[in-house]
C-alpha positions as CSV (number, residue, x, y, z in Angstrom):
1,X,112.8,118.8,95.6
2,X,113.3,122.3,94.8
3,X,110.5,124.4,92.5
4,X,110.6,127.5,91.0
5,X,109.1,128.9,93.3
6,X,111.6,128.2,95.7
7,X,114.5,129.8,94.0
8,X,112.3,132.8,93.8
9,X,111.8,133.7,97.1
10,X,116.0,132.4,97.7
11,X,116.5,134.9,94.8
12,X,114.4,137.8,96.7
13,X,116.2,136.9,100.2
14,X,119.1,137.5,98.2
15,X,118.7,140.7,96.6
16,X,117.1,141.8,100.2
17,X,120.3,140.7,102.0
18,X,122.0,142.4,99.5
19,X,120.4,145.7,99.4
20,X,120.8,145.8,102.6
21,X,124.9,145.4,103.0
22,X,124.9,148.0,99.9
23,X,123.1,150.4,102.2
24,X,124.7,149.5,105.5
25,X,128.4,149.5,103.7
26,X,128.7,152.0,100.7
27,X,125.8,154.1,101.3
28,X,126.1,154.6,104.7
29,X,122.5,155.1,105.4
30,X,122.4,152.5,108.6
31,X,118.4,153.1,109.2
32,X,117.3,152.3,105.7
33,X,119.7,148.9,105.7
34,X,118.2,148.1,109.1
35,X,114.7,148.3,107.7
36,X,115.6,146.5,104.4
37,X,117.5,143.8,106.2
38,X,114.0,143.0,108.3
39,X,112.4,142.1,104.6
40,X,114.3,138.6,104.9
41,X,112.9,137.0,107.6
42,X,109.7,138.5,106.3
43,X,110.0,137.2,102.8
44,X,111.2,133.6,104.4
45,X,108.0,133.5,106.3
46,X,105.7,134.2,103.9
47,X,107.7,131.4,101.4
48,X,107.3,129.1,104.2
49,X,103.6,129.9,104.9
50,X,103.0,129.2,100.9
51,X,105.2,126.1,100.6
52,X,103.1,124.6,104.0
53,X,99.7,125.5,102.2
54,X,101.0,123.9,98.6
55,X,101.9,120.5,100.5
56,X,98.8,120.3,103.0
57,X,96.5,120.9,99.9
58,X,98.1,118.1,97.9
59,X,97.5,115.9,100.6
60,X,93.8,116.5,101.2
């Protein structure tokens, strides 16, 4: 079900998520984890928009 594709982008929603509670928490530096934080929802749309493309060109 799952490719390896797919755990990348989990594993880059990860490391975004978590850059961005390292910034927001240690750092301190809220602008920078508010920006960072905006990458996941970014990164899961472009993983979506690739997984959609990879299954509609199988089927065709």
């Amino acid at each position: 079900m799952f490719k390896k594709s797919d755990f990348f982008i989990l594993l880059a929603v990860i490391i975004s998520f978590i850059t961005s509670a390292y910034l927001w928490f240690v750092v301190g530096d809220k602008d920078q984890a508010i920006f960072t934080s905006l990458w996941v929802p970014s990164i899961f749309g472009f993983g979506i928009y690739f997984k959609v493309s990879a299954l509609l060109s199988r089927k065709s």
